[in-house]
N, C-alpha and C positions, 0 to 999 in steps of 0.2 A: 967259226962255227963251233958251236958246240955241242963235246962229244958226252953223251950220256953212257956209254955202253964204257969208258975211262974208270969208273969207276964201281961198276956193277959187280954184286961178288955172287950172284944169283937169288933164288928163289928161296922163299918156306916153303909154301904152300901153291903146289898148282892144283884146281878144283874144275876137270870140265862136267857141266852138265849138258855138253853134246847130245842130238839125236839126231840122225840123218832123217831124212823126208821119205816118210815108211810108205809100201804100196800094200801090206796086208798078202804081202808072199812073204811069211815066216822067216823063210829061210834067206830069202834078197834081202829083207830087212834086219835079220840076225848078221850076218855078210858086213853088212854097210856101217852097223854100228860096232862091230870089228875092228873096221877099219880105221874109223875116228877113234877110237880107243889107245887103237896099235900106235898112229902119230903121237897123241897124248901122249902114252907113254915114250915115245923113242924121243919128243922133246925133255920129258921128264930129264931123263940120264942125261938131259946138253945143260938144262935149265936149273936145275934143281939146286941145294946146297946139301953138303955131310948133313943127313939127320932131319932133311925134310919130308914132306907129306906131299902123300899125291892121291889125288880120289876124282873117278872115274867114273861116269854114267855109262851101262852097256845095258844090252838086249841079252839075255839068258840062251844058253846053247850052243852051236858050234863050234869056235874054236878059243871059246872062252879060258877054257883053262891051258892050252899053250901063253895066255898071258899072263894067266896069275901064275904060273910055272918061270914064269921071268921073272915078273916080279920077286920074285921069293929071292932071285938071284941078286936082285938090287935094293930091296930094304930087306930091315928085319924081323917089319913085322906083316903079314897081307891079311885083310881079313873081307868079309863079305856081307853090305849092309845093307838093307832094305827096308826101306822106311816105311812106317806103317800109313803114310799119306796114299803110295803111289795101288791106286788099280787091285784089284784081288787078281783079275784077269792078265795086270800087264806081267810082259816077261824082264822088265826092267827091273837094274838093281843097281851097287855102286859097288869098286875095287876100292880096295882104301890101300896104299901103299904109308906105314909109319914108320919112320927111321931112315933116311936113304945111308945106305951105309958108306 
């Protein structure tokens, strides 16, 4: 059998554009894309390599910034990008983690 994972030394770049299946309860739905954010990134720290990128789709608000507050701890650069495609109305944006340190 062969083993793939033998030679893996990790990631650049992980990019989710995750959304959870929203119900228009604000805050269930700020929660939920939380959540999927939060594994993104605890994979990040398994997957990643010195000096990769990791960028994030979330829902704006709650406990958004206890992530970017980690983040900070694991690259060296975090920043917050929002692309002029998405919604005037949406609360979505993206983490961009550059550097993993």
């Amino acid at each position: 059998m062969l083993d793939v994972t033998k030679d893996f030394n990790g990631l650049d770049v992980i990019l989710s554009d995750m959304a959870p299946k929203t119900y228009g309860i604000k805050h269930l739905d700020q929660m939920r894309s939380f959540a999927l954010a939060q594994k993104v990134y605890e994979l990040s720290l398994i997957l990643l390599k010195p000096n990769g990128s990791l960028i994030i789709k979330i829902f704006g608000g709650g406990e958004v910034g206890s992530l970017v507050r980690k983040m900070k701890t694991t690259f060296k650069e975090v920043k917050h990008k929002r692309p002029k495609s998405i919604r005037t109305q949406s609360k979505e944006f993206y983490l961009v983690g550059l550097n993993k340190k």
